[in-house]
N, C-alpha and C positions, 0 to 999 in steps of 0.2 A: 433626471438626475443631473447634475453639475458635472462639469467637467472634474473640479475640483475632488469632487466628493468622488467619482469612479475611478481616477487616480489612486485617493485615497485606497478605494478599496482594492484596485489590482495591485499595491504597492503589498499591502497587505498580507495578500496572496503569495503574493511573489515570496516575500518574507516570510511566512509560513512554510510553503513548500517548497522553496530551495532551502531552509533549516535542515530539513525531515533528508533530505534530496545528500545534503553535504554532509548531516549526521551519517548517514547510510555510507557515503567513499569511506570515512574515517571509521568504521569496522570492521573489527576480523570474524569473518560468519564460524561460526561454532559450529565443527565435525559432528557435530550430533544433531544438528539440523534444527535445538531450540537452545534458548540461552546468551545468544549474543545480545539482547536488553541488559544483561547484568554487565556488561560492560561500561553505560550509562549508570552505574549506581541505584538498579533497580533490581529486589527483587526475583527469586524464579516466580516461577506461575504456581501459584497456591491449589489449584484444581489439579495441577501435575502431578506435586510432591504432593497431594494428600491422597492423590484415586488412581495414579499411576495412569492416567488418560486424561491427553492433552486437551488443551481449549481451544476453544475457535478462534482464536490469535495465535496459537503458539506456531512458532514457525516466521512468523510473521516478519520481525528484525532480522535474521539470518536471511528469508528471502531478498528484502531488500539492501542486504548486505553482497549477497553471491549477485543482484541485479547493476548493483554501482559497481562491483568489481567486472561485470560485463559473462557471468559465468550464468549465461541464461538457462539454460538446458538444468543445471544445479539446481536453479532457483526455482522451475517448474516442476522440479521432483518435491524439491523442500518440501514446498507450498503453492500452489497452484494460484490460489486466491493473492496471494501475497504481490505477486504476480503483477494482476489486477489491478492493485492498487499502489505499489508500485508508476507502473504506466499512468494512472489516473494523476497521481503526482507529481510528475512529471509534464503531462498535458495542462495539469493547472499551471506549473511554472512559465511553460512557454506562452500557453496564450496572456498572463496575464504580464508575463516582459511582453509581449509583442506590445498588448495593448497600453503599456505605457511609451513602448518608443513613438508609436504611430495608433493610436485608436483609431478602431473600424468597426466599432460596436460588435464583435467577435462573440460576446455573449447573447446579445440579442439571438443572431446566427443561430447562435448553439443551442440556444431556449427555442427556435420557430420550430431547428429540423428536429426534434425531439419531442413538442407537444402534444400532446394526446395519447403519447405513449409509455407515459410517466408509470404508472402501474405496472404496465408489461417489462420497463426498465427496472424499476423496484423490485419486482419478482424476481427476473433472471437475475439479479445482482445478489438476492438473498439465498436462491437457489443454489447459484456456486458456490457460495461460502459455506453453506452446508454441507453440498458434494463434495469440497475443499476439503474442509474439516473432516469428513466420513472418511479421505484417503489418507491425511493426515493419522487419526487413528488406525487403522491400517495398518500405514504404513511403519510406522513407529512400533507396532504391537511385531512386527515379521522384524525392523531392526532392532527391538531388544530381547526377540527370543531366543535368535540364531546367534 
């Protein structure tokens, strides 16, 4: 790949997830622990208001709202996955500012210490979002009975 074109694509990156990263300082996580997407002009979550049991995003925008505000321990109750992905967000920004200030093929890296394990990485990742979501409902069923 061209220098040009890898540029290209960390810029991209960077641009993507520092958005998501800077969207997130600029809201106020909703005490209810879903909803702070309607903030953005979006929407509640249609599976919530019609079955009164959340979806496997909800939670999701307030976690990484309580994560920019730095209120970790918040955000792991919120949403646990959220979390996750959050941090994963986060590691895209940085490596792909690193890799424009100084490229050191960092993805390469990332692609070697990782190969062959793609599946068992795809599992556990769909795994917790599940787990995620099962506390999620949960947890939300115990704060809106009490």
């Amino acid at each position: 790949m061209s220098l040009g074109l890898y540029k290209a694509l960390n810029t991209l990156l960077l641009i993507g997830a520092g958005s998501i990263l800077a969207l997130s300082v600029g809201l106020e996580p909703d005490p209810s622990g879903v909803g702070t997407h309607m903030q953005l002009g979006l929407n509640g979550c249609v599976i919530l208001n019609e079955f009164d049991v959340p979806c496997p995003m909800c939670g999701m925008t307030t976690t990484f709202a309580l994560m920019a505000d730095l209120r970790w321990l918040a955000a792991i109750g919120n949403q646990p996955f959220g979390v996750v992905l959050f941090l994963l967000t986060a590691f895209l920004a940085i490596i792909s500012a690193m890799e424009l200030i100084h490229p050191r093929s960092r993805w390469s890296a990332i692609h070697d210490r990782f190969n062959g394990i793609e599946i068992k990485l795809v599992t556990a990742f769909f795994g917790f979002m599940i787990a995620a979501w099962a506390y999620k409902i949960a947890s939300m069923r115990i704060f809106l009975s009490a």
